[in-house]
C-alpha positions as CSV (number, residue, x, y, z in Angstrom):
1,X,-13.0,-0.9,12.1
2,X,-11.0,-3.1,10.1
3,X,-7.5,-3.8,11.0
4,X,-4.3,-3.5,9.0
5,X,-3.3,-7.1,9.9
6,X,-6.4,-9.0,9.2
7,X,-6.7,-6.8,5.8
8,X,-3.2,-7.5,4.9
9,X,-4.1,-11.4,5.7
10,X,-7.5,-10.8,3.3
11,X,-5.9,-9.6,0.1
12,X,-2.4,-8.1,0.6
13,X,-2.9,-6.0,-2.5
14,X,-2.5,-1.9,-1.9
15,X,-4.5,0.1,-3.9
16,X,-2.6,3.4,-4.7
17,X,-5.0,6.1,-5.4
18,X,-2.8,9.2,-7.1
19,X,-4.4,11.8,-8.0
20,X,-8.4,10.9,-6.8
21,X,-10.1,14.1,-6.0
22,X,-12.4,14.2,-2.9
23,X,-15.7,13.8,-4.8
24,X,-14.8,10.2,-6.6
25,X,-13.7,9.1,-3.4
26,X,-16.6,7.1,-2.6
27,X,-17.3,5.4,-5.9
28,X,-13.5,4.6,-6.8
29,X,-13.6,2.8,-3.0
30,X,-16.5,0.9,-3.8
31,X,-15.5,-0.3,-7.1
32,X,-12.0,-2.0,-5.4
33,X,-13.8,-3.1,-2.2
34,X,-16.6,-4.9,-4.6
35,X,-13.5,-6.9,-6.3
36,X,-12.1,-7.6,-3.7
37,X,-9.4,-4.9,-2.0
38,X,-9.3,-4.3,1.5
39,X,-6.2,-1.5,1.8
40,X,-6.2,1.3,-0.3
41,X,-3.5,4.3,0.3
42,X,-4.0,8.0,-1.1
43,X,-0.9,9.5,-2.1
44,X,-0.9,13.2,0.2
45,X,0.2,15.1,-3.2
46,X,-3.5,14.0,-4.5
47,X,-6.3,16.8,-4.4
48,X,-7.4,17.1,-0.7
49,X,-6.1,13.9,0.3
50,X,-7.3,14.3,3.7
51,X,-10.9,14.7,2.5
52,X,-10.7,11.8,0.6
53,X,-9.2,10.0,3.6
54,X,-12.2,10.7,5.9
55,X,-15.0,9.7,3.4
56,X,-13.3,6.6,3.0
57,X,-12.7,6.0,6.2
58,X,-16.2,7.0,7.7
59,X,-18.1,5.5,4.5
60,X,-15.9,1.7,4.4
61,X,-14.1,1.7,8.0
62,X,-15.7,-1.6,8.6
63,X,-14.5,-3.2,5.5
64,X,-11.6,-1.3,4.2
65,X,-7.8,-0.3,5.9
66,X,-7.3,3.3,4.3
67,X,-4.0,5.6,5.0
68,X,-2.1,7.7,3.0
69,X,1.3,7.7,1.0
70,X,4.2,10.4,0.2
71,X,3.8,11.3,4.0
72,X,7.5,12.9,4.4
73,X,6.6,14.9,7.3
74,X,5.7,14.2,11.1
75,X,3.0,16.9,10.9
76,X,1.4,14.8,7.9
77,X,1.3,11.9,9.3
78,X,-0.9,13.7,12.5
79,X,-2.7,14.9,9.7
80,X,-3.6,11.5,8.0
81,X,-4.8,10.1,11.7
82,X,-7.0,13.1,12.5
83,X,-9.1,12.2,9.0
84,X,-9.3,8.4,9.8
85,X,-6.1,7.0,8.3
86,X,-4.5,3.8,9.6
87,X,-1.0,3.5,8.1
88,X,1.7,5.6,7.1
89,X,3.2,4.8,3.3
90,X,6.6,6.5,2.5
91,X,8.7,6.5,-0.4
92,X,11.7,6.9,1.8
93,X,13.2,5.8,4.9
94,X,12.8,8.7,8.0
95,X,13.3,7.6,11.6
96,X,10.7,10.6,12.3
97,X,8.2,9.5,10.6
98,X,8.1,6.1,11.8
99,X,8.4,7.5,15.5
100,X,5.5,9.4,14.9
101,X,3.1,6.7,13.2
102,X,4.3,4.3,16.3
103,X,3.1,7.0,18.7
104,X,0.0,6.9,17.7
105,X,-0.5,3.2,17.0
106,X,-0.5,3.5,12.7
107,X,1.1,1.4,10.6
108,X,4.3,2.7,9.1
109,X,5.4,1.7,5.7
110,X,8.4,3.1,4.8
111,X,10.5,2.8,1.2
112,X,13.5,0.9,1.0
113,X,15.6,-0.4,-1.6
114,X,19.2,-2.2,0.4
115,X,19.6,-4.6,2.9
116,X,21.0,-1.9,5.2
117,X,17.6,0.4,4.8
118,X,15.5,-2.6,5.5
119,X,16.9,-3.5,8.7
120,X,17.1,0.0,10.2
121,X,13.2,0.1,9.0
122,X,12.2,-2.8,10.8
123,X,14.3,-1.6,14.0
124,X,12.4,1.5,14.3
125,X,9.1,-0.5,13.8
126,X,7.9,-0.8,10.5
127,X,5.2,-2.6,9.8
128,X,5.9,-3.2,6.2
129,X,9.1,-2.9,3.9
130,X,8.2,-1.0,0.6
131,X,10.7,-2.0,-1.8
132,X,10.5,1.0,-4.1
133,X,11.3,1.7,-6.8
134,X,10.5,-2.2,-8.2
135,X,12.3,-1.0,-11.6
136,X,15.3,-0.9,-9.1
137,X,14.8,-3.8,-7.6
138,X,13.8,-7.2,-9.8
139,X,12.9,-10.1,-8.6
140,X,16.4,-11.7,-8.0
141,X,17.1,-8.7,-5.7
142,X,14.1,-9.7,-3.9
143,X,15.1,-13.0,-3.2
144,X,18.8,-12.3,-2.2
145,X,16.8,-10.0,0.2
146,X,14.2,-12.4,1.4
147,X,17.2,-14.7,2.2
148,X,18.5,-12.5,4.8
149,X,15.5,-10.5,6.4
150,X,13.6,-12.1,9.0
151,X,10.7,-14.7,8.1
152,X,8.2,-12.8,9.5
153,X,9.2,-9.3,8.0
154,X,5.9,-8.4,5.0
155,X,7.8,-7.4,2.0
156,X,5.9,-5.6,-0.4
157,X,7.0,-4.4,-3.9
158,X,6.0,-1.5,-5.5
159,X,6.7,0.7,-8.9
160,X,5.2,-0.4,-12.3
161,X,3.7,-3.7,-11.5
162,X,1.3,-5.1,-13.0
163,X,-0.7,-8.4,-13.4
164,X,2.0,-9.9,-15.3
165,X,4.7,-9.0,-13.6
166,X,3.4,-10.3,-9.8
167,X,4.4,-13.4,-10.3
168,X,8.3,-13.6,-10.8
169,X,8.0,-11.6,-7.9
170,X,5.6,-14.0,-5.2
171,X,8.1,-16.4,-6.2
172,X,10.9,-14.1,-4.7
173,X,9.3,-14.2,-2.0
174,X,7.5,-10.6,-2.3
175,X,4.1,-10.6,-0.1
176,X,2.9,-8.0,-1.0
177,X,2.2,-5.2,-4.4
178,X,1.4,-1.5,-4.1
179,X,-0.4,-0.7,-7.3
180,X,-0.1,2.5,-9.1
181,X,-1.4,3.2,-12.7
182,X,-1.5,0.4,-13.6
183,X,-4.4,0.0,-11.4
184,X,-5.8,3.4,-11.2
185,X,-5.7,6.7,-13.0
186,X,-8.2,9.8,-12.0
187,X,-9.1,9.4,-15.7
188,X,-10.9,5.6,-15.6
189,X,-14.0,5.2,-16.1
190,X,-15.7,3.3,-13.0
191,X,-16.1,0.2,-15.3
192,X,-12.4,0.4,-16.3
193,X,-10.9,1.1,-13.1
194,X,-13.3,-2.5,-12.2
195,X,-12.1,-4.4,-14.6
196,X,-8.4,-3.7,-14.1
197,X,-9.2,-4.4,-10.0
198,X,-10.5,-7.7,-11.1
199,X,-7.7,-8.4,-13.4
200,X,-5.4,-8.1,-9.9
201,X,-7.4,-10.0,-7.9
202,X,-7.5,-12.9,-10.1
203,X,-4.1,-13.5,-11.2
204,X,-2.9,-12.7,-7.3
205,X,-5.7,-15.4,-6.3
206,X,-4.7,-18.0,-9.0
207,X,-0.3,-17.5,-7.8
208,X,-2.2,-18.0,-4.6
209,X,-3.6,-21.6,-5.4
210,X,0.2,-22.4,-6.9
């Protein structure tokens, strides 16, 4: 099974999945693992998220970190593990939540948008700061954040990005993008949604070679 850490350290890009029902599940995976993703997150107010979780999980384990986002309760996030899920994505901040996910050895991702938020997340063990909403945040707030969080804390910015707009942000020091519409829409065609994957991929490859 692949792990978070070594996915994260393959292609830090997050594949957010809204609104994939169950029986695209397989296909939409294998389109974003071909060019190149290695997490991808289903958003729990998706059609049968947890359906889609377990295909993905049992059909691209090996290769691909799956979890699930908008988990705002404890009993989800038991839900997401029990169909295969690795980590934990939040829009907000709950202690409960982030108990839980430890518990039972996920990743927990929660959102945070202050200084204060981000520290209290990464005392109660987050794996990953979500800086949501990223219209909120631009990337000067990321860098006076990045200034004062830990070197070693993953940052990873999320809310309308898109290929253009990753780079201000790497150079804030941002580490990571969740990717919305932008990337996917249960209305793409296969050859669209690859397309806009590979558009991702390249420009995040070529700030990489910066």
């Amino acid at each position: 099974m692949m792990q978070f850490d070594r996915a994260l350290k393959k292609n830090p890009l997050i594949a957010i999945l809204r609104g994939l029902e169950p029986d695209r599940a397989l296909d939409v995976a294998g389109v974003l693992m071909d060019a190149g993703f290695r997490i991808i997150e289903v958003p729990l107010n998706s059609p049968d998220p947890f359906t889609s979780i377990d295909r993905i999980s049992r059909k691209f384990g090996n290769d691909v970190v799956v979890g699930a986002g908008t988990v705002l309760t404890v009993d989800d996030v038991s839900a997401v593990r029990d169909a295969g899920g690795q980590i934990i994505v939040a829009p907000n901040m709950n202690p409960k939540v982030g108990a839980r996910a430890g518990v039972l050895g996920m990743k927990w991702c929660p959102g945070v948008l202050t200084p204060t938020e981000a520290f209290a997340a990464l005392e109660l063990g987050a794996s990953v700061l979500k800086i949501f909403p990223a219209e909120l945040a631009p990337p000067k707030a990321i860098s006076a954040m990045r200034a004062v969080l830990p070197k070693e804390a993953i940052v990873a910015v999320v809310g309308g990005i898109t290929p253009e707009t990753m780079g201000e942000y790497r150079q804030a020091g941002a580490d990571s993008f969740g990717l919305g519409s932008a990337l996917f829409k249960q209305s793409y065609e296969l050859s669209e949604l690859k397309s806009r994957a590979e558009a991702f991929v390249k420009e995040f490859e070529k700030g990489s070679s910066r």
